[in-house]
Phi, psi and omega in degrees: 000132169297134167323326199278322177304302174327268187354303187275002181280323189296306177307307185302288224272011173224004185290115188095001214248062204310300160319316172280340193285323196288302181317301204279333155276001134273333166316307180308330162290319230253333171282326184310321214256002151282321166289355170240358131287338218212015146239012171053060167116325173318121181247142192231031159214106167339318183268220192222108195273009174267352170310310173300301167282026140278001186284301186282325197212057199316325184264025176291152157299167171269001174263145219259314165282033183216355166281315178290333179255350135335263188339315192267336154287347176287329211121333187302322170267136180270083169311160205256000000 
């Protein structure tokens, strides 16, 4: 399946949902700032996404690897 299918099934199934809507922006956040420890220095959100995820999780570090591995000792993140 294509991304743009994905998408657009994500648009149908949250349209209008405030809770999914709410959900997907932290899935979204919560993948951008895994992707931006783990490419090492590469930024894929403009701002300061442990900023962003502080809306949800007020006690992050300010720092984006010692914020990912909170997050990821909580639980948030799927260990290997």
């Amino acid at each position: 399946m294509s991304n743009a299918i994905i998408i657009i099934m994500i648009n149908i199934n949250i349209n209008n949902n405030p809770a999914k809507i709410n959900e997907l922006k932290i899935r979204s956040a919560l993948i951008v700032l895994e992707r931006e420890v783990k490419s090492n220095g590469l930024r894929f959100f403009r701002g300061s996404i442990v900023r962003v995820l502080k809306q949800w999780f007020p006690n992050l570090p300010r720092n984006k690897a010692k914020a990912y591995e909170q997050l990821k000792k909580d639980g948030y993140y799927a260990t290997k």
